[in-house]
C-alpha positions as CSV (number, residue, x, y, z in Angstrom):
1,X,0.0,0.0,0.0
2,X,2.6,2.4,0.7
3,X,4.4,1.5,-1.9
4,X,2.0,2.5,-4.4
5,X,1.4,5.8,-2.5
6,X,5.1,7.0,-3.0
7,X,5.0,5.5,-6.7
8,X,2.1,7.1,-8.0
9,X,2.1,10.7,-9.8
10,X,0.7,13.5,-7.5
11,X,-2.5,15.0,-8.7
12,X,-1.2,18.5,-8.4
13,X,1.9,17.4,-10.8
14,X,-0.8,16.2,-13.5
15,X,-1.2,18.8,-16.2
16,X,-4.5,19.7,-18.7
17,X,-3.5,21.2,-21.8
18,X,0.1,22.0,-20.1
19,X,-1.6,23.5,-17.1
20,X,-2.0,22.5,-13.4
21,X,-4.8,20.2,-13.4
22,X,-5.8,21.8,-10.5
23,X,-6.9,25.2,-12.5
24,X,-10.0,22.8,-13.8
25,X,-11.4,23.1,-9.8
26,X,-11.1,26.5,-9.1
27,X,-12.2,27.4,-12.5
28,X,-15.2,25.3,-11.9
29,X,-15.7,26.6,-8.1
30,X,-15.3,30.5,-9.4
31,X,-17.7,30.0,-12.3
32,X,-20.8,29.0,-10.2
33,X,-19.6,31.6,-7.5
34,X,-19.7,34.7,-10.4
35,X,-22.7,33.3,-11.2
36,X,-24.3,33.9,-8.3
37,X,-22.9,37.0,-7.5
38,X,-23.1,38.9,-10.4
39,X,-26.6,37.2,-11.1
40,X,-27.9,38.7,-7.6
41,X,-25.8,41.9,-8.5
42,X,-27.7,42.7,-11.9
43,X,-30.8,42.8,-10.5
44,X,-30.4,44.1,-6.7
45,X,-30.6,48.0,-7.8
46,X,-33.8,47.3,-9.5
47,X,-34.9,45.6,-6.2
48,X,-33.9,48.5,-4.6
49,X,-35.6,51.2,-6.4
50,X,-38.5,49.9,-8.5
51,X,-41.8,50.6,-6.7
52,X,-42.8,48.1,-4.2
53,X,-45.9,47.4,-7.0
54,X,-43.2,46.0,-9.4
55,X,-42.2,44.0,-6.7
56,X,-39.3,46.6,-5.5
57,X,-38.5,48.3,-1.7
58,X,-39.2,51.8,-3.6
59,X,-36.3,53.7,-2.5
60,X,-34.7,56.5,-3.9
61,X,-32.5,55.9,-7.6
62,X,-29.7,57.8,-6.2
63,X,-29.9,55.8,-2.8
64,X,-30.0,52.6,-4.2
65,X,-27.3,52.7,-6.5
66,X,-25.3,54.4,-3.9
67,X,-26.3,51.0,-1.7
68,X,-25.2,48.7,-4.7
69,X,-22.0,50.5,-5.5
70,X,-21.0,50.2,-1.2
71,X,-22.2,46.7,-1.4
72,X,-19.7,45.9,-3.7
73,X,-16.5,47.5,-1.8
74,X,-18.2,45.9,1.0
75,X,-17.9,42.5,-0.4
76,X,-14.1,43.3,-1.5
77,X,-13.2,44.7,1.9
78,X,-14.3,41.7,3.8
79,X,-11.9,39.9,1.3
80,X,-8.8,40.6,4.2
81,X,-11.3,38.9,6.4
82,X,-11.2,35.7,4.3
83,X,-7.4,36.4,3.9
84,X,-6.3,36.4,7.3
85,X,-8.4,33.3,7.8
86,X,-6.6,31.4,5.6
87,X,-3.3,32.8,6.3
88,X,-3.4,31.9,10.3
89,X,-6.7,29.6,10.9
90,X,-7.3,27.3,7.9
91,X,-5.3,27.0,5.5
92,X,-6.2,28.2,1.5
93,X,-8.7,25.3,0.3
94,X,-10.6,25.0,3.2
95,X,-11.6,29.0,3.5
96,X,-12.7,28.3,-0.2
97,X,-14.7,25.9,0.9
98,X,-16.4,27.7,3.9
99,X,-16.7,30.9,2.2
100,X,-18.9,29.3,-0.6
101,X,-21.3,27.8,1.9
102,X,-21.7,31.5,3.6
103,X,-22.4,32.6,0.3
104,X,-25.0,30.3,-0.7
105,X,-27.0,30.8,3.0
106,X,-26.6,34.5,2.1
107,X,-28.4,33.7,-1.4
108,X,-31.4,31.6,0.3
109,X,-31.9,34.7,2.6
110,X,-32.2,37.0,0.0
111,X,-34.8,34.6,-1.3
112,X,-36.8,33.7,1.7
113,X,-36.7,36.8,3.8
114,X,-38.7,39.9,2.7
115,X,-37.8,43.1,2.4
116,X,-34.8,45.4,3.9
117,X,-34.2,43.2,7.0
118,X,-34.2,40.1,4.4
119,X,-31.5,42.6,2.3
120,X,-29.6,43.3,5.0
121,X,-28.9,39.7,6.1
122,X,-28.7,38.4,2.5
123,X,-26.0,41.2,1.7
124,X,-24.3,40.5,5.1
125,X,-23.5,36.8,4.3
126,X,-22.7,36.9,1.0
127,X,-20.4,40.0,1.5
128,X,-18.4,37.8,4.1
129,X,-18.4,34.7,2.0
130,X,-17.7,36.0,-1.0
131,X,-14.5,37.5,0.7
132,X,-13.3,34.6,1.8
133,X,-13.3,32.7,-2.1
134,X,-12.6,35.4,-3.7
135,X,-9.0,36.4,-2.1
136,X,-8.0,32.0,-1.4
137,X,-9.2,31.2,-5.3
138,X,-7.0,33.0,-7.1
139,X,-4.1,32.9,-4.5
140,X,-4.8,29.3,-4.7
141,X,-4.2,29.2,-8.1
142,X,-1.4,31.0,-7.7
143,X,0.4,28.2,-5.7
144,X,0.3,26.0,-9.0
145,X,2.9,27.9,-10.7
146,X,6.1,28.4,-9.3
147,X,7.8,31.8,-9.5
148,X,8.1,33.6,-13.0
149,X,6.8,30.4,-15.0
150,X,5.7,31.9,-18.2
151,X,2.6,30.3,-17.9
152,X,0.6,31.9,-15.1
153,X,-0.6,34.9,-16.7
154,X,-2.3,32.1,-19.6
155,X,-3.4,30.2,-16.4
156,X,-4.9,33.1,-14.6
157,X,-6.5,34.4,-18.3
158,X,-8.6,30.9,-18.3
159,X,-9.5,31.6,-14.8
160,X,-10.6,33.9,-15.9
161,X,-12.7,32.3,-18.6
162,X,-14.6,30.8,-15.7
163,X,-14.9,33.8,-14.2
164,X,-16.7,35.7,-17.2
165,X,-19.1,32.6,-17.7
166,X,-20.7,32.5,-15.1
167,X,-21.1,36.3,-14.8
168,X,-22.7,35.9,-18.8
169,X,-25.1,32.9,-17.9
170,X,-25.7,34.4,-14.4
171,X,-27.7,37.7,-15.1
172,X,-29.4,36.0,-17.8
173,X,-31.3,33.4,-15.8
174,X,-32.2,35.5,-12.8
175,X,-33.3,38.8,-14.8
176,X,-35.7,36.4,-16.7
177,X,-37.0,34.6,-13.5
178,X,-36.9,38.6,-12.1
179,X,-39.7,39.3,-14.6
180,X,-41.4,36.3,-14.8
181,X,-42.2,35.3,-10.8
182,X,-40.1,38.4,-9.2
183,X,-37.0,38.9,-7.4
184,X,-37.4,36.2,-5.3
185,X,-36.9,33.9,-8.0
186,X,-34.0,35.2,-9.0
187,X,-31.8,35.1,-5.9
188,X,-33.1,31.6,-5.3
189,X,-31.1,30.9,-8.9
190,X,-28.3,32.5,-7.2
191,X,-28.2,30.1,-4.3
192,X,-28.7,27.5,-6.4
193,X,-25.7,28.0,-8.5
194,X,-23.4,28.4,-5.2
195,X,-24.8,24.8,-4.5
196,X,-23.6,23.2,-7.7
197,X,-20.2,25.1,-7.4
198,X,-19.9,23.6,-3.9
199,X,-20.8,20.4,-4.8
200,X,-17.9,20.0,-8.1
201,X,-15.5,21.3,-5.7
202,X,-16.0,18.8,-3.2
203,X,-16.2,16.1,-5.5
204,X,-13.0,17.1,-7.3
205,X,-11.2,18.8,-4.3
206,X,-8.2,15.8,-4.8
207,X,-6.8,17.4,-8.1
208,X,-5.7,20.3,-5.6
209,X,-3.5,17.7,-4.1
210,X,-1.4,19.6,-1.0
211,X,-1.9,22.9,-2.7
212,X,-3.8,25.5,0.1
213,X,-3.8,22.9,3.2
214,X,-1.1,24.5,4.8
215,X,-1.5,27.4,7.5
216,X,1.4,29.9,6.9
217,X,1.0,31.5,10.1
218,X,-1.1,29.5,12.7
219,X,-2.4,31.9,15.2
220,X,-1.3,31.0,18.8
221,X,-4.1,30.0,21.2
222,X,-2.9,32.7,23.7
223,X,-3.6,35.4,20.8
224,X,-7.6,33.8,20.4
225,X,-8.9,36.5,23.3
226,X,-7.4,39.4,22.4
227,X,-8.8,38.5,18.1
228,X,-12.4,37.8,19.7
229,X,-11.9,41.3,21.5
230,X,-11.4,42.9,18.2
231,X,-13.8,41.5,16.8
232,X,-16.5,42.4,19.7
233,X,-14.8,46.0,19.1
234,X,-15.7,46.4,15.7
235,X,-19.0,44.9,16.1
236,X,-19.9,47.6,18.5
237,X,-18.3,50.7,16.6
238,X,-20.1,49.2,13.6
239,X,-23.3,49.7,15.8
240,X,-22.7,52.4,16.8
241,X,-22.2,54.2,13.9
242,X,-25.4,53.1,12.6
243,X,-27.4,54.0,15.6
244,X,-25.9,57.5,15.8
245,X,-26.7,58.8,12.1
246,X,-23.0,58.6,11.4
247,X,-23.5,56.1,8.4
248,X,-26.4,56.3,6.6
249,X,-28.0,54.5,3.6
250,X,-27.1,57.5,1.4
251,X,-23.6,58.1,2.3
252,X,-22.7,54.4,2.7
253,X,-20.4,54.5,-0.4
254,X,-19.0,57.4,0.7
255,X,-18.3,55.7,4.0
256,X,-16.7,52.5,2.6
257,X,-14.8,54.5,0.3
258,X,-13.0,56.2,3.4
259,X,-13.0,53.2,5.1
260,X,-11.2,50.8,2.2
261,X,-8.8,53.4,1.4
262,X,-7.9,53.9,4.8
263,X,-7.5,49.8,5.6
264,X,-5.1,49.6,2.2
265,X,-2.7,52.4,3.4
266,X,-2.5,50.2,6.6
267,X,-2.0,47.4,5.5
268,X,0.9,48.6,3.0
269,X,2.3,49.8,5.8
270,X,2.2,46.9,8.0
271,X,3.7,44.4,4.8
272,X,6.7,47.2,4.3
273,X,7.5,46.9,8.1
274,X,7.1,43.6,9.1
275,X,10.3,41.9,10.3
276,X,9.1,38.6,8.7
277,X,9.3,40.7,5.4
278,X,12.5,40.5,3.3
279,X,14.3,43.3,1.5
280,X,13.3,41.9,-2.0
281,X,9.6,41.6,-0.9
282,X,9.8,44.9,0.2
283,X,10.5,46.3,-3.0
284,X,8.2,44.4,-4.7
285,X,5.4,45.4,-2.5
286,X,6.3,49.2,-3.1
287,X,6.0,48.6,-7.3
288,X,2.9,47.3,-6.0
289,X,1.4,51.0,-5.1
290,X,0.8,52.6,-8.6
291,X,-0.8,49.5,-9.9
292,X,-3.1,49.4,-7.1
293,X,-3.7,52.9,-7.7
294,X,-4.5,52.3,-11.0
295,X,-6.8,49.3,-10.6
296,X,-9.0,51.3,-8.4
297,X,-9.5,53.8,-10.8
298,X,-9.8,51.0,-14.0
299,X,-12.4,49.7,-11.4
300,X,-14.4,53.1,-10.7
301,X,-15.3,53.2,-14.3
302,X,-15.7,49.6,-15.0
303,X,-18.6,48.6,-12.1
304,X,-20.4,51.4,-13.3
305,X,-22.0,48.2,-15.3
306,X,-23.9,48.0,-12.0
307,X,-24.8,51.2,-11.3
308,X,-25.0,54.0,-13.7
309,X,-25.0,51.5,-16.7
310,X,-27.8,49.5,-15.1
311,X,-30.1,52.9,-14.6
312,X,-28.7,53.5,-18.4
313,X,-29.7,49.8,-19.5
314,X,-33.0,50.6,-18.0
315,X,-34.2,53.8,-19.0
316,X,-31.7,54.9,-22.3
317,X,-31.5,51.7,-24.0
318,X,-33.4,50.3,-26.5
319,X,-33.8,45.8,-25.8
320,X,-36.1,45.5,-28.6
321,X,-34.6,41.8,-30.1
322,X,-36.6,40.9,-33.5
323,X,-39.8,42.1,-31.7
324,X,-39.2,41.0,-28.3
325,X,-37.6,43.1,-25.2
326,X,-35.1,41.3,-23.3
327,X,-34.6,42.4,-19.6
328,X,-33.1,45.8,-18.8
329,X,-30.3,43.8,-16.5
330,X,-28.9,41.8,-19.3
331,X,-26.5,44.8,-19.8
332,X,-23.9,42.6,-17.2
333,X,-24.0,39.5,-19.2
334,X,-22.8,41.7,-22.5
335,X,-19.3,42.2,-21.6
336,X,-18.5,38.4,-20.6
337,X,-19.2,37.8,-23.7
338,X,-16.6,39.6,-25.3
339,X,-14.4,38.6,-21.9
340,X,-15.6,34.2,-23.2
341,X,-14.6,34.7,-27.3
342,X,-11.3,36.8,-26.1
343,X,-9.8,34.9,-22.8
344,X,-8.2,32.2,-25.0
345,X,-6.8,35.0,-27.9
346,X,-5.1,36.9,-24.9
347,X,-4.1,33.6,-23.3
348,X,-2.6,32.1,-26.2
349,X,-1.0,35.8,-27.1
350,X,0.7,36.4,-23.4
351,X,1.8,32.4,-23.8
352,X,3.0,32.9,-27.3
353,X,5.1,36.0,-26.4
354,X,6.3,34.7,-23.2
355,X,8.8,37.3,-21.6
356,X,8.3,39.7,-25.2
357,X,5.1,41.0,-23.9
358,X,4.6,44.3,-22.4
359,X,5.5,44.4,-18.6
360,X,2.6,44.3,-16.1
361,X,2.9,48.1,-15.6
362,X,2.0,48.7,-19.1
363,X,-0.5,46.5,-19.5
364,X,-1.9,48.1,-16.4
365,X,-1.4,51.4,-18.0
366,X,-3.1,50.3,-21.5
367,X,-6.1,49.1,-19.5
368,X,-6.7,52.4,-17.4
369,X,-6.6,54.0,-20.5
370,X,-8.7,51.8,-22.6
371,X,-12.1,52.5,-19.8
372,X,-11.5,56.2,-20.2
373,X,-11.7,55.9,-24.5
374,X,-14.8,53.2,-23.8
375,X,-16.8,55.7,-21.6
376,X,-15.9,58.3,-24.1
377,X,-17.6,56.3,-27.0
378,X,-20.9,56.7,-24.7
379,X,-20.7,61.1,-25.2
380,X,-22.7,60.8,-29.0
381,X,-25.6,59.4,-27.6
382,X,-25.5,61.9,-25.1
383,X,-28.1,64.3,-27.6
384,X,-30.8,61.7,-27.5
385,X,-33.6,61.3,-24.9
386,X,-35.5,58.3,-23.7
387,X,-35.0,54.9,-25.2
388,X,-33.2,55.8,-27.9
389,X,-29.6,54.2,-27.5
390,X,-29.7,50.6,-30.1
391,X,-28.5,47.9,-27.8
392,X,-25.9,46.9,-30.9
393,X,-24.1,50.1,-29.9
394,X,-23.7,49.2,-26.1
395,X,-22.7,45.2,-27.1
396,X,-20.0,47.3,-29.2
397,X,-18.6,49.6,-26.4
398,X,-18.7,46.5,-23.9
399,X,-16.0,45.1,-26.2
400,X,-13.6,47.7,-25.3
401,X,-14.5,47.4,-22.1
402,X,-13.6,44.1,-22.5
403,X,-10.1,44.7,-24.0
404,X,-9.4,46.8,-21.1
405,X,-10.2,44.3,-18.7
406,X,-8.1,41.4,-20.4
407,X,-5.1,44.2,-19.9
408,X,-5.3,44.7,-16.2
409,X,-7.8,41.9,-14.5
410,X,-6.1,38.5,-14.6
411,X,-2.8,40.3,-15.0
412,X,-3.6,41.7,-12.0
413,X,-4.5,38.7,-10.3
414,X,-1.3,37.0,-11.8
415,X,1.1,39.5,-10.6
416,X,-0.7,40.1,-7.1
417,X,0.4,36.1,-6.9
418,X,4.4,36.8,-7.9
419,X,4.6,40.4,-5.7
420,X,3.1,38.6,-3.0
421,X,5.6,38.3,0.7
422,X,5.8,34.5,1.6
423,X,3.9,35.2,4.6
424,X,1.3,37.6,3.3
425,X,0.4,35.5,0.3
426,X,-3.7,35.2,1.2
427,X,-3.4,39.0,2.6
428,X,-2.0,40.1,-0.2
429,X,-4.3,39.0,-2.1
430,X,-7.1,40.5,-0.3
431,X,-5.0,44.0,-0.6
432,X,-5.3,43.4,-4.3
433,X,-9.1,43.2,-3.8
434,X,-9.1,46.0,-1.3
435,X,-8.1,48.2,-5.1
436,X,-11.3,46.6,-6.8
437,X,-13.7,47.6,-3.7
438,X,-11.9,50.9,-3.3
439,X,-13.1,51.2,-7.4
440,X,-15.9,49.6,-6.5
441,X,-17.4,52.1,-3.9
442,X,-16.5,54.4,-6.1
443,X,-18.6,53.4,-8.7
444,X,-21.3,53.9,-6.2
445,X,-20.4,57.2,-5.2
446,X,-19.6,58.4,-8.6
447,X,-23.3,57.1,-9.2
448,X,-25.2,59.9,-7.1
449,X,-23.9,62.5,-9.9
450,X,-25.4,60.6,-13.0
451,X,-27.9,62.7,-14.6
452,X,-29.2,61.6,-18.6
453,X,-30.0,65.4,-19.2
454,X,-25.6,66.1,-18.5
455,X,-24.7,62.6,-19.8
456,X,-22.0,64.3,-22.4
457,X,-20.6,65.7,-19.3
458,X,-20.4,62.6,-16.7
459,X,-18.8,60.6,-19.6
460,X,-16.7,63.1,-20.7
461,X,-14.9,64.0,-17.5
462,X,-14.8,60.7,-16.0
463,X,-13.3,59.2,-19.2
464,X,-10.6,62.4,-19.4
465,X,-9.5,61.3,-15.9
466,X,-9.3,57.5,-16.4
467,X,-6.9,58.2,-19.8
468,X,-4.7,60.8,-18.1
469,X,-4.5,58.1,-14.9
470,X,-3.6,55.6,-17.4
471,X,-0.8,58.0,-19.1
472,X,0.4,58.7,-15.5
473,X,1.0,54.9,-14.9
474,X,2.8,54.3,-18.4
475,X,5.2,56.9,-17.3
476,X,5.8,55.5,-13.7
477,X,6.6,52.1,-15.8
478,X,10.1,51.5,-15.6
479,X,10.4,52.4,-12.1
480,X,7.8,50.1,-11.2
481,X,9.7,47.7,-13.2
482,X,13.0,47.5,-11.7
483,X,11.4,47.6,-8.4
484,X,9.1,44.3,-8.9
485,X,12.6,42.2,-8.6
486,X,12.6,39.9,-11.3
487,X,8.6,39.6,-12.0
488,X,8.2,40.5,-15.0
């Protein structure tokens, strides 16, 4: 028997299509996750702010997206959460696994429990789960590769493939059941779709082999007080803050904007003087700055699909297909589509080119850049009124915002893997996530000032800003080079 054991080829050594077999899991795992999330995500505005006759809570536009924008950098904040749970309590894999199961009873909440109590709980849970898979996924996969392997950024680009499939098929499904039988319907799809994740991963959780099961940094059981102390802390403030007027529905994306940015300014500063850090690590966490920068801004403009794009799907676009109207929240399953036919160009093309392709800091840069040109494309439509904008034109300018992403998304993820201090790796991550929630809020916040009657305006400036972000970035790229230490 043990013979056979030390004989026989480990399942993480095993390869698809020269890959880590592994990648198949989490691929699988993040897929149905997406699908969930951005599923419930597509149509929680409209929840929000459609009349409580069209089965909504009837709150204010401006609130609600506000609320949806928050909810995201919510759900990206709590990603440090899931990070430091698998850095010092479980391990990688098995906050995966635990964080999908939060997510799903978030989903059934949102389905069973009426109105805003049933929101707040739903949100709650899967803000918390979602955290914890989001961050250990993709640092997960990032243990399959070893150090500047040419292959990870092809590796993280199918991923990402996974990704962007489930956020197509997910927003689909629910905004039919939506307008069929009502909300409720919808996020029950959504818990649904966590369950069938859950259950592939389980059932193919060997082709991880060892990968994850390791705790970098166990906490001490004399430390276990003074964490359950924090915790009661925040819990209270939290309160607190809530009770007191302090944060309100409509300035909660204002609030978790402060709060992310904040958090990610700590914890740089924490990884830059830890003792456990090494000189090299140091470095590579400073080239880290500017592209963290950048990703929140890339991010700002590119959740907007959830916010200003969704009140735009809803009240400027025209769904008329050969007759019939498809849903007003099918504008988030557009861009995966571009992100599906794409993913396996800009994998083979990073593969192909190997250590020829533009360094991360300029793809970064390319990608900032590209979300200011794609908002810009949305100014000529600013001089019609209602339901005038063809949904052919949209489908077009989610293509460059699919370009864009392919530039600075899995790279991002890829390079948050390589920059990553040995004994931050999870918490790094989650700082990598902190930059999407930070764009994220922003989105929210950003939100409150859409107005169709100054459209030519709000896409105008915001675009202007992203480009000369993205120009500032390509200039910064040879520092941020030579400081990254060998990643390319």
């Amino acid at each position: 028997m043990s013979d056979a054991v030390t004989t026989e080829q480990s399942p993480a050594e095993r390869t698809l299509f020269g890959h880590p077999i592994g990648l198949t899991n989490l691929f699988g795992v993040e897929m149905w996750e997406r699908f969930s999330f951005y599923g419930m995500l597509t149509i929680l505005g409209y929840y929000l702010y459609y009349s409580v006759s069209d089965g909504g809570l009837g709150m204010e536009q401006s609130t609600a997206v506000g609320i949806v924008g928050a909810y995201g950098g919510l759900v990206y904040l709590s990603t440090v959460l899931g990070g430091w749970v698998a850095d010092r309590l479980l391990g990688m894999e098995r906050t995966v696994f635990y964080g999908g199961v939060v997510v799903m009873a978030g989903h059934i909440a949102l389905a069973i429990l009426p109105g805003l109590g049933g929101v707040g709980v739903g949100l709650v849970l899967v803000a918390l789960g979602s955290g914890a898979l989001k961050a250990n996924a993709s640092s997960l996969l990032g243990t399959l590769y070893p150090h500047g392997d040419p292959r990870t950024d092809g590796g993280f680009t199918l991923f990402y493939l996974g990704i962007n499939l489930g956020a197509f098929v997910g927003p689909l499904l629910t905004g039919l059941l939506q307008r069929e039988w009502g909300f409720h319907a919808g996020f029950a799809a959504a818990a649904i779709g966590m369950a069938l994740g859950l259950t592939q991963y389980v059932v193919f959780r060997r082709n991880l082999g060892t990968a994850g099961r390791q705790v970098p940094d166990p906490l001490p059981r004399s430390a276990v007080g003074k964490v359950l102390g924090l915790v009661a802390a925040a819990a209270v403030i939290i309160v607190l803050a809530v009770v007191t007027g302090l944060v309100t529905l409509d300035n909660l994306a204002d609030v978790t904007t402060g709060v992310i940015a904040l958090a990610s300014i700590a914890y740089f500063v924490v990884m830059l003087t830890d003792s456990k850090v090494s000189a090299i690590e140091r470095s590579r966490v400073r080239a880290f700055i500017p592209l963290f920068i950048a990703n929140a801004v890339f991010w700002s403009l590119f959740q907007q699909i959830f916010t200003v794009l969704a009140v735009y799907s809803d009240e400027r676009m025209d769904w008329n297909i050969f007759g019939w109207t498809a849903p007003s929240s099918w504008i988030g399953s557009v861009e995966p589509v571009w992100i599906i036919v794409l993913s396996p160009l800009f994998a083979l093309m990073w593969t192909k080119l190997g250590s020829r392709a533009p360094s991360t800091p300029r793809k970064f840069a390319l990608g900032v850049i590209g979300m200011g040109l794609a908002f810009w494309l949305f100014t000529p439509m600013s001089q019609t009124t209602g339901r005038a904008v063809p949904a052919l034109v949209v489908l077009f300018i989610m293509g460059v915002f699919a370009v864009s992403e392919l530039l600075i998304s899995p790279i991002g993820l890829a390079v948050t893997t390589q920059l990553a201090p040995e004994v931050f790796r999870a918490q790094m991550m989650a700082l990598y996530f902190f930059s999407v929630g930070l764009g994220t809020s922003m989105s929210g916040t950003l939100a409150r000032y859409y107005d169709p009657a100054h459209e030519f305006a709000y896409f105008g400036i915001i675009g202007a800003v992203a480009i000369l972000a993205g120009l500032v970035v390509a200039g910064l790229s040879p520092w941020v080079s030579r400081h990254m230490q060998g990643v390319h």
